[in-house]
C-alpha positions as CSV (number, residue, x, y, z in Angstrom):
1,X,0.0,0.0,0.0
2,X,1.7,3.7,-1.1
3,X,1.8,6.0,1.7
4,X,-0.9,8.2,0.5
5,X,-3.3,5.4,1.1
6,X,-1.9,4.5,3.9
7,X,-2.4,8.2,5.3
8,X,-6.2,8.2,3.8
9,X,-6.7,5.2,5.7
10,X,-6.0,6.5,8.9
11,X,-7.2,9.5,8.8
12,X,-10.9,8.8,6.9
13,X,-11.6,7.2,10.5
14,X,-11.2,10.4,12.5
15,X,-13.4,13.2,13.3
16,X,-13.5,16.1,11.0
17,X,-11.8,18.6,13.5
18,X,-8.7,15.8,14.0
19,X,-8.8,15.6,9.8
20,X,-8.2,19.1,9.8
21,X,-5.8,19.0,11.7
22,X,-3.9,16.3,9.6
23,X,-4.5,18.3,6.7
24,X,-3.5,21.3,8.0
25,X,-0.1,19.7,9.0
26,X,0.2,18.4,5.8
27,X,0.2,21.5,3.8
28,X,2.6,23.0,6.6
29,X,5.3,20.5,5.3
30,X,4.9,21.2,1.8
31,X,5.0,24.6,2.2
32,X,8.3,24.1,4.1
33,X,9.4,22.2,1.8
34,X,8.8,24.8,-0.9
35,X,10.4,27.0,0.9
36,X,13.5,25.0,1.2
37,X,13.8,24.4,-2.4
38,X,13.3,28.1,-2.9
39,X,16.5,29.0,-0.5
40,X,18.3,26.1,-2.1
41,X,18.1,28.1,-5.5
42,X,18.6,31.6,-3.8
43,X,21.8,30.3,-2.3
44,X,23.1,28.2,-5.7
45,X,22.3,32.0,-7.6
46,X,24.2,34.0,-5.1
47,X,27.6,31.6,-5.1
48,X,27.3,32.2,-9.0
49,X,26.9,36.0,-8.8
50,X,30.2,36.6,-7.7
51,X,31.4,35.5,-10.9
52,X,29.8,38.5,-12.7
53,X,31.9,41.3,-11.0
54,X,35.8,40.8,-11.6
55,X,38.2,43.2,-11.8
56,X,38.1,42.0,-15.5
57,X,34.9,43.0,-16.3
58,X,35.7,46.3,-15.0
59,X,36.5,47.3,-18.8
60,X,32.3,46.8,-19.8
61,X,31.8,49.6,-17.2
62,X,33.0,51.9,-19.0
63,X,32.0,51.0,-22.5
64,X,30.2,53.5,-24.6
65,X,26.7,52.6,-24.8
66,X,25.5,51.2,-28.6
């Protein structure tokens, strides 16, 4: 049996407030998880953005603009 029936199972037994509950729970960890992801990326973006400001590409600062 997956997990998600497994879950269904024992919570289709309880009373609606205790279902709440469960659900409520639920969508707590996938909005954590969401957020997780979301500072995984923020952090993998921000190592990469101190490639983008070298004393080499100093010279496009001063390029005329086309």
């Amino acid at each position: 049996m997956a997990i998600a029936e497994r879950v269904y199972e024992s919570v289709k037994g309880l009373p609606a407030t205790a279902a709440q509950e469960v659900l409520d729970f639920a969508s707590f960890l996938a909005e954590r998880e969401a957020r997780r992801d979301d500072r995984a990326l923020m952090l993998a973006q921000q190592s990469d953005l101190g490639d983008w400001d070298t004393a080499q590409d100093d010279a496009w600062n001063h390029a005329p603009a086309v």
